[in-house]
N, C-alpha and C positions, 0 to 999 in steps of 0.2 A: 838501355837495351833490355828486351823482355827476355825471358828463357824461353826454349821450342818446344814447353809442355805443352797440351792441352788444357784445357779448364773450361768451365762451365759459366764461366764470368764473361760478359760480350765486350773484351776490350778491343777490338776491331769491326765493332757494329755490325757482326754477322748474324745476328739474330732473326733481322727481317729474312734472312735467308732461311733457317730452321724452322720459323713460323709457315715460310710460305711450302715448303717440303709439307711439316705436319698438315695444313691444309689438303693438299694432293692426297695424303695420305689418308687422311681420315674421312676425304669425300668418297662415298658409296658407289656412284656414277662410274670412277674414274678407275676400280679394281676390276680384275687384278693386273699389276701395275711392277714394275722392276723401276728401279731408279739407283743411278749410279750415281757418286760425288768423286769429281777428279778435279787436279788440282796441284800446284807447283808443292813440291817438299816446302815445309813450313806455312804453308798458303793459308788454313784454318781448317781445312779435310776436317779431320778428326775434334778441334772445337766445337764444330757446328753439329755434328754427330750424336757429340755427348751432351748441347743444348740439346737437342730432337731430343734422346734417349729420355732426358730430366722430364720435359717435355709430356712427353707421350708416356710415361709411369701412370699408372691409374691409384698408386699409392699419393701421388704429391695433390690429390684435390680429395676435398670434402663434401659436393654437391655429389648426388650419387648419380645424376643426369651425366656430367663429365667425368666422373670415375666411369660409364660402363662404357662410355665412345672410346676408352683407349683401354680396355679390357681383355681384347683379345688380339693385340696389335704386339709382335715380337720384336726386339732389336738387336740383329745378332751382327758380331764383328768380325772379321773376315780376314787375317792377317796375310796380306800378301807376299810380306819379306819371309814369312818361314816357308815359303816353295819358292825362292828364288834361284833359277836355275833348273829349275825341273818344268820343261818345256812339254 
């Protein structure tokens, strides 16, 4: 049995998923753009998030062509359970 962390490891092969998000996101055509990720408790939600996140870093590549397409792209997280109740 796995633990309910996240990780950045694609051991549920949800990467084609993160891949196809970063495409959406980083096509020009298609902003500006909201995109939600929902999805059962434990489901991958936040997995596939923090692949995007790793992702979409303009730190993790060394062509400076793909460092500047993810340059000005933010990833911010959104914690739901701290306004639980507050309707």
């Amino acid at each position: 049995m796995w633990s309910d962390n996240e990780t950045t490891l694609d051991l549920l092969g949800f990467k084609v998923h993160a891949d196809l998000i970063r495409s959406v996101i980083t096509n020009r055509e298609l902003l500006p753009l909201t995109i939600g990720v929902f999805g059962d408790w434990g489901g991958g939600k936040t997995s596939i998030m923090k692949m995007l996140e790793r992702d979409l870093n303009p730190d993790n590549y060394t062509d400076p062509d793909e460092k500047a397409k993810y340059e000005n792209i933010v990833c911010l997280y959104f914690n739901g359970w701290l306004f639980e109740g507050y309707d």
